[in-house]
N, CA, C and O atoms as a GROMACS GRO file, in nm:
protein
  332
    1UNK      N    1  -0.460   3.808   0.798
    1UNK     CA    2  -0.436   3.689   0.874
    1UNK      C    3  -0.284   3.675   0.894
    1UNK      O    4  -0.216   3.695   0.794
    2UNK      N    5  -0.223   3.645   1.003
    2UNK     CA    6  -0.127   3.660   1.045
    2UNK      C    7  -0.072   3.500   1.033
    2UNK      O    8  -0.136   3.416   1.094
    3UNK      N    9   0.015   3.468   0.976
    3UNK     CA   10   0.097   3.329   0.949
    3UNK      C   11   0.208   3.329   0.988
    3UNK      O   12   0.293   3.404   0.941
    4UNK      N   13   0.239   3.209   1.116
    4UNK     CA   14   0.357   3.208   1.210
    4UNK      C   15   0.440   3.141   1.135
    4UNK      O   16   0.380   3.057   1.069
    5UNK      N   17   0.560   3.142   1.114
    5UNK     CA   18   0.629   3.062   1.052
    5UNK      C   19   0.706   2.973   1.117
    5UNK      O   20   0.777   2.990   1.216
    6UNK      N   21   0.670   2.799   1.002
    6UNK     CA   22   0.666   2.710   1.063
    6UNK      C   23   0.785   2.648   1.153
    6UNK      O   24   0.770   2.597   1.264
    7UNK      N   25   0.924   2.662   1.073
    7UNK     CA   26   1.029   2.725   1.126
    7UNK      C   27   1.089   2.816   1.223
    7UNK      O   28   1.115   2.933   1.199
    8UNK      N   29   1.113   2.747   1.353
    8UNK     CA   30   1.122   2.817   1.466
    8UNK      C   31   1.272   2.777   1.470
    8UNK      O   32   1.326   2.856   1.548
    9UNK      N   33   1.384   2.671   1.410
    9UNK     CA   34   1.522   2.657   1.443
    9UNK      C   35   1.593   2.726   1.380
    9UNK      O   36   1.562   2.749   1.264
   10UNK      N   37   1.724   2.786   1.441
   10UNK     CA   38   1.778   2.850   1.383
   10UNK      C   39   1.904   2.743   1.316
   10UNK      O   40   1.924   2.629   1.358
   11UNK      N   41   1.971   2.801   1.220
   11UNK     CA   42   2.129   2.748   1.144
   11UNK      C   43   2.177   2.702   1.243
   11UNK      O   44   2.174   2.579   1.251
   12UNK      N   45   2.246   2.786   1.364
   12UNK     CA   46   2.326   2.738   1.455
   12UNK      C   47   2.270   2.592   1.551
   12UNK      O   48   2.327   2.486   1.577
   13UNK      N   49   2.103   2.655   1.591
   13UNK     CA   50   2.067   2.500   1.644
   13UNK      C   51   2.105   2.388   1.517
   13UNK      O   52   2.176   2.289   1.533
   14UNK      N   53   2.043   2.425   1.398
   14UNK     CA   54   2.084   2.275   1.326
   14UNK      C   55   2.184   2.222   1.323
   14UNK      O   56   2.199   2.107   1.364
   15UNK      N   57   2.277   2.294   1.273
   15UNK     CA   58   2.448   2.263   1.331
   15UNK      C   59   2.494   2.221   1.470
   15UNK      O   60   2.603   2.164   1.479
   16UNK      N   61   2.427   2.242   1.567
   16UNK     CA   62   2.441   2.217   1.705
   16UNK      C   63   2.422   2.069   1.727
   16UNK      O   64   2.484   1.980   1.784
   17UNK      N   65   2.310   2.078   1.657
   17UNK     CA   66   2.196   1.917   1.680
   17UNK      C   67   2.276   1.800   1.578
   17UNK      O   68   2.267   1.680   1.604
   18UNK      N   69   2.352   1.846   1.465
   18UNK     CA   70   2.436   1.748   1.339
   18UNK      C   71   2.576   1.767   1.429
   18UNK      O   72   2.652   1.672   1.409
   19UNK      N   73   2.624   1.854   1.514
   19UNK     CA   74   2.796   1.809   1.533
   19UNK      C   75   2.743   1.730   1.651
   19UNK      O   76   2.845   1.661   1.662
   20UNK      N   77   2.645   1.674   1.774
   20UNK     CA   78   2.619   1.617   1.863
   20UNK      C   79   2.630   1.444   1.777
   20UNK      O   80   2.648   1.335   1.832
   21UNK      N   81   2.615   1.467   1.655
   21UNK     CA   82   2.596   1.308   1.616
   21UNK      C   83   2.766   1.277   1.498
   21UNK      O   84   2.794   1.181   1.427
   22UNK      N   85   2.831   1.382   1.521
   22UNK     CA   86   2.936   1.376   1.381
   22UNK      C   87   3.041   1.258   1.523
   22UNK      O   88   3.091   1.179   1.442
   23UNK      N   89   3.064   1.237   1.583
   23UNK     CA   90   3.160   1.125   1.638
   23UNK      C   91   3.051   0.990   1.663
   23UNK      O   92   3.113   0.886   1.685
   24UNK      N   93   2.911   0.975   1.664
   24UNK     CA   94   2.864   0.867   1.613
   24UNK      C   95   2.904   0.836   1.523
   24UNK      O   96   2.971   0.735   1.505
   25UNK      N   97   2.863   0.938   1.419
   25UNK     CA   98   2.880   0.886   1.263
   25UNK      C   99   3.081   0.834   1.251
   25UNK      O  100   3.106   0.733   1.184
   26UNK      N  101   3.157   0.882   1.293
   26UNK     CA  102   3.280   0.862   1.251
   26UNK      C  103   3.275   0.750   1.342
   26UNK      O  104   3.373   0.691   1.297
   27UNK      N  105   3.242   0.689   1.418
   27UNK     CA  106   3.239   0.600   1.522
   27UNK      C  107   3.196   0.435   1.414
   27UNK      O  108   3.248   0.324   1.421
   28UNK      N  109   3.090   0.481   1.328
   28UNK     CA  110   3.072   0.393   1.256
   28UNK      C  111   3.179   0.310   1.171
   28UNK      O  112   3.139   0.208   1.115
   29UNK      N  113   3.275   0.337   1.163
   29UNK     CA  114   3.394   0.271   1.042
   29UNK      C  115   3.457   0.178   1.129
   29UNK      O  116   3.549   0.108   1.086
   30UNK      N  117   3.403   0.166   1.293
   30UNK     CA  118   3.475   0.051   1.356
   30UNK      C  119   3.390  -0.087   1.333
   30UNK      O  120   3.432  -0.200   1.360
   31UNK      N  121   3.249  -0.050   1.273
   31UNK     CA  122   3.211  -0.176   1.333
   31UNK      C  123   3.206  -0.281   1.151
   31UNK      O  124   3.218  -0.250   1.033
   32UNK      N  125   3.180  -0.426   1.236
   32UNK     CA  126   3.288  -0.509   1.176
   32UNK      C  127   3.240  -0.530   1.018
   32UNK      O  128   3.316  -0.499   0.926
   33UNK      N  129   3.138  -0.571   0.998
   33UNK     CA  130   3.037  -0.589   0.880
   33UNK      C  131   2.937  -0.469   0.821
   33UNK      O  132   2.895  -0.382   0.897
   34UNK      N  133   2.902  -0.471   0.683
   34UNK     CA  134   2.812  -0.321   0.634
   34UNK      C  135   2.671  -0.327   0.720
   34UNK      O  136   2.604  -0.230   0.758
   35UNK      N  137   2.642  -0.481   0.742
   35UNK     CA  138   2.493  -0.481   0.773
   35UNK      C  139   2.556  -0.400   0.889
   35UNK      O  140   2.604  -0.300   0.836
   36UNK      N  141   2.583  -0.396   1.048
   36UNK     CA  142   2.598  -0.341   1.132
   36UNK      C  143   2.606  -0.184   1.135
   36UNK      O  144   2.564  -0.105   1.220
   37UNK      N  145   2.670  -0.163   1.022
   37UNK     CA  146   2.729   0.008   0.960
   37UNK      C  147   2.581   0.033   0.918
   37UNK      O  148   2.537   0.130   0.979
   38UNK      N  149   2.492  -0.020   0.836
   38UNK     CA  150   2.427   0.025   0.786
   38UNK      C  151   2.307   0.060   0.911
   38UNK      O  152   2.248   0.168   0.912
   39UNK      N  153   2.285  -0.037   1.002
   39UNK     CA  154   2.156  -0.036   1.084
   39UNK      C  155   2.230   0.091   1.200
   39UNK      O  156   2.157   0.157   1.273
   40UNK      N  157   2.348   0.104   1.200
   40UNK     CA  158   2.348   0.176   1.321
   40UNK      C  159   2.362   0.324   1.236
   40UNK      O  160   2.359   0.415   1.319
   41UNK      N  161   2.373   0.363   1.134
   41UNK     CA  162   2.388   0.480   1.055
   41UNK      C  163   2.203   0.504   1.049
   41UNK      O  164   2.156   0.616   1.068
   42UNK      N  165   2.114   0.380   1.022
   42UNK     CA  166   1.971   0.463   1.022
   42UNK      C  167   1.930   0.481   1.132
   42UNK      O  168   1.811   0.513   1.136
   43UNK      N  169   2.007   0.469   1.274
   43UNK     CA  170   1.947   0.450   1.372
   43UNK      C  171   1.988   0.632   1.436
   43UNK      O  172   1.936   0.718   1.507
   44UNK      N  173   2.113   0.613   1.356
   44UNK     CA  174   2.169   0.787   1.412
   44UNK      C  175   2.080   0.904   1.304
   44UNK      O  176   2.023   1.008   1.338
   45UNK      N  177   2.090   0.851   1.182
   45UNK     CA  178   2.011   0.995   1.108
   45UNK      C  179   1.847   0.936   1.128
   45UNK      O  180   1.773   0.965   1.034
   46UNK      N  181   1.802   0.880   1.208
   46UNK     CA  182   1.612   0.842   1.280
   46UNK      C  183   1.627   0.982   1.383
   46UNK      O  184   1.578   1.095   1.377
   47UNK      N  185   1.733   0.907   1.492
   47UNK     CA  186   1.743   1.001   1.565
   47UNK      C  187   1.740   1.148   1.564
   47UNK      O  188   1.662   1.227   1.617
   48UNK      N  189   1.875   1.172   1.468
   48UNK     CA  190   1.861   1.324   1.422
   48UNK      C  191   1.736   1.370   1.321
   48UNK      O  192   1.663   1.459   1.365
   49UNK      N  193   1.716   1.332   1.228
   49UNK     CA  194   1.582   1.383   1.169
   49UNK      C  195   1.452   1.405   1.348
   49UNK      O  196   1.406   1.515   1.378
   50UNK      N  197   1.434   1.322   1.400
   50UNK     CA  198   1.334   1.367   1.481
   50UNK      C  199   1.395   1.446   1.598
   50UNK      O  200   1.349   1.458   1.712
   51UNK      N  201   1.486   1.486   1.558
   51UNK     CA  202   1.546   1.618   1.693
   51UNK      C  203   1.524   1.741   1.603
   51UNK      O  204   1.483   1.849   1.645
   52UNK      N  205   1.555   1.713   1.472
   52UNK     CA  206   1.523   1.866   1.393
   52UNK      C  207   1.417   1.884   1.393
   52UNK      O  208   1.374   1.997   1.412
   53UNK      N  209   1.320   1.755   1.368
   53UNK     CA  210   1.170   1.793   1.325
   53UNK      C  211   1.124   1.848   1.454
   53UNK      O  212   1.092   1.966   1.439
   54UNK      N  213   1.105   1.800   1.591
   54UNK     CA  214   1.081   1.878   1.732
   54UNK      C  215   1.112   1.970   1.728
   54UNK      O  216   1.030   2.061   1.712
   55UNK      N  217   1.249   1.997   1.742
   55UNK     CA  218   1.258   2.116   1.712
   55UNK      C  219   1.204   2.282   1.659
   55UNK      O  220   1.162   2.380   1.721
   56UNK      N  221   1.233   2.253   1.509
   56UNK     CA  222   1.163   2.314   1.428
   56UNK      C  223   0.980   2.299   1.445
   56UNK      O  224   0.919   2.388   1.386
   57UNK      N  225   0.923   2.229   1.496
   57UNK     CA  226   0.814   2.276   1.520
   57UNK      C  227   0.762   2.323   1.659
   57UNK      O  228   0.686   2.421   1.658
   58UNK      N  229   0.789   2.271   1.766
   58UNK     CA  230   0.769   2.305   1.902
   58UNK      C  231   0.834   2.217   2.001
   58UNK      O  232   0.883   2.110   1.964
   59UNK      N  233   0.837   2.255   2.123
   59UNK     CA  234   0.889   2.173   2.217
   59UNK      C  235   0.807   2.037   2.243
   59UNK      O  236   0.695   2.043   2.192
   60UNK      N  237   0.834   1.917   2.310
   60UNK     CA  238   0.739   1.812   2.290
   60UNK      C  239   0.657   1.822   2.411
   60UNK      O  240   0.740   1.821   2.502
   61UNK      N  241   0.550   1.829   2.458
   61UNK     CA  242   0.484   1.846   2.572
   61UNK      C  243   0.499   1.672   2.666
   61UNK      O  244   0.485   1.560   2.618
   62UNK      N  245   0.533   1.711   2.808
   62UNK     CA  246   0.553   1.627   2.893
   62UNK      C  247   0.483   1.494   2.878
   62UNK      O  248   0.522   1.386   2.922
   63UNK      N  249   0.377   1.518   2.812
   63UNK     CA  250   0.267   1.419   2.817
   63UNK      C  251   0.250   1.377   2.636
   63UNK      O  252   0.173   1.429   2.555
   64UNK      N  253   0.328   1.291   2.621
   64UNK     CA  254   0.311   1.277   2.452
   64UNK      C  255   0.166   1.237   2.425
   64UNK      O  256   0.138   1.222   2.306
   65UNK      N  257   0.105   1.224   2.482
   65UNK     CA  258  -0.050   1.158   2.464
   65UNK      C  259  -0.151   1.228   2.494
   65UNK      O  260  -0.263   1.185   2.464
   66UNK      N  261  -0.134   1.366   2.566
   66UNK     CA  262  -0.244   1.455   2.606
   66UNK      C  263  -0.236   1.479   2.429
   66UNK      O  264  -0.166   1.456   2.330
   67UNK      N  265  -0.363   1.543   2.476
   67UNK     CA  266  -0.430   1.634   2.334
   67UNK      C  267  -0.447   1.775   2.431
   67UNK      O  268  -0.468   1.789   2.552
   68UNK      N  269  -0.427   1.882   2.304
   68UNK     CA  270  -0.502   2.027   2.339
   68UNK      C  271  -0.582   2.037   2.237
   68UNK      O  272  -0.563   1.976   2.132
   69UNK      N  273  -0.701   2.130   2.262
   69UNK     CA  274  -0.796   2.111   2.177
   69UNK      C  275  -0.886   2.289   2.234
   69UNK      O  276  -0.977   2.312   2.313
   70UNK      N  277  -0.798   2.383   2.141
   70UNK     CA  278  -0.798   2.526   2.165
   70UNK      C  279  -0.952   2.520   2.124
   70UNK      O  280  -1.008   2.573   2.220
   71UNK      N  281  -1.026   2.491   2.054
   71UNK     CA  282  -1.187   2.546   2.022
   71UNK      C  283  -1.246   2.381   2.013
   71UNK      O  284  -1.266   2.315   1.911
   72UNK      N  285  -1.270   2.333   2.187
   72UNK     CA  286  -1.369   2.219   2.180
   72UNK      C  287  -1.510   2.252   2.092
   72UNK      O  288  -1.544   2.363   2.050
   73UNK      N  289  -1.586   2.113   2.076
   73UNK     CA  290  -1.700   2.135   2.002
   73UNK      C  291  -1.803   2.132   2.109
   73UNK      O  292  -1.921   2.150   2.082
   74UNK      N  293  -1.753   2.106   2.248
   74UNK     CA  294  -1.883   2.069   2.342
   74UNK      C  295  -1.810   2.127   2.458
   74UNK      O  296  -1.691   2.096   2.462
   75UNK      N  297  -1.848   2.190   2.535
   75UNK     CA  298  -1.802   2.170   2.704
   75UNK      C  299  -1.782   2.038   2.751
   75UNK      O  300  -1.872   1.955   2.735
   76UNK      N  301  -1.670   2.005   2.810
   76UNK     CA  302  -1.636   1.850   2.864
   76UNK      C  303  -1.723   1.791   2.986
   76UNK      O  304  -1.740   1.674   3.019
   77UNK      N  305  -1.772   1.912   3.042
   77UNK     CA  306  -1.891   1.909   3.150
   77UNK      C  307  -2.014   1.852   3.151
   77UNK      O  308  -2.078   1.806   3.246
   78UNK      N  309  -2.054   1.862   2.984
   78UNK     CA  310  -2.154   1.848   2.918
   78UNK      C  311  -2.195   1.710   2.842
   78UNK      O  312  -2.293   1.638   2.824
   79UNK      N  313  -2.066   1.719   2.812
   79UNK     CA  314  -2.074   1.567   2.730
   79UNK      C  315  -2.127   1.605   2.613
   79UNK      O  316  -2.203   1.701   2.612
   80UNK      N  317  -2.094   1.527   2.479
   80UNK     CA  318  -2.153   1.557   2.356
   80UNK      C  319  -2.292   1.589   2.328
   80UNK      O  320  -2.388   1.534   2.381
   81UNK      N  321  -2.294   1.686   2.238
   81UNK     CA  322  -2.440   1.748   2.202
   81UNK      C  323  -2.514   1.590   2.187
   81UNK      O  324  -2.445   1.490   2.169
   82UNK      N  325  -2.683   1.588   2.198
   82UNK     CA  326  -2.735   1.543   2.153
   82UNK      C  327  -2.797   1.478   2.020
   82UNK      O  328  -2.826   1.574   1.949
   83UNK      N  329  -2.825   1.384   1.967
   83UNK     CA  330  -2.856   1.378   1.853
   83UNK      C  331  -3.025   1.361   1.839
   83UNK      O  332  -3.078   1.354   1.728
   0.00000   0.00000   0.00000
């Protein structure tokens, strides 16, 4: 059995995808109060965690809401088996 590995990004993309956010992050020491520092710091590593995670697993398909469904249980023609 052949096992794809799940890991499709390379070092350089990750580094690519963390220096796109390193002048956010230094951007942060202007603003005025911690609460502000703090909400806009989870708002940049939200962001980046879900650019690595896409990433690293596949591209996002146009349609975030389609489903694929490689081995249906019924022909869609058909409509569900009977009971």
């Amino acid at each position: 059995m052949d096992i794809q590995p799940l890991l499709t990004m390379s070092k350089d993309d990750y580094l690519a995808l963390a220096e796109q956010k390193y002048n956010d992050l230094q951007a942060l020491k202007k603003k005025p109060t911690f609460y502000d520092y703090e909400k806009s710091f989870e708002q940049i590593w939200q962001e980046l965690g879900r650019q690595v995670l896409e990433k690293s697993l596949s591209e996002v398909p146009d349609d975030r809401r389609k489903k694929k469904d490689e081995n249906p249980l019924w022909d869609n023609s058909t409509g569900p088996p009977a009971r």
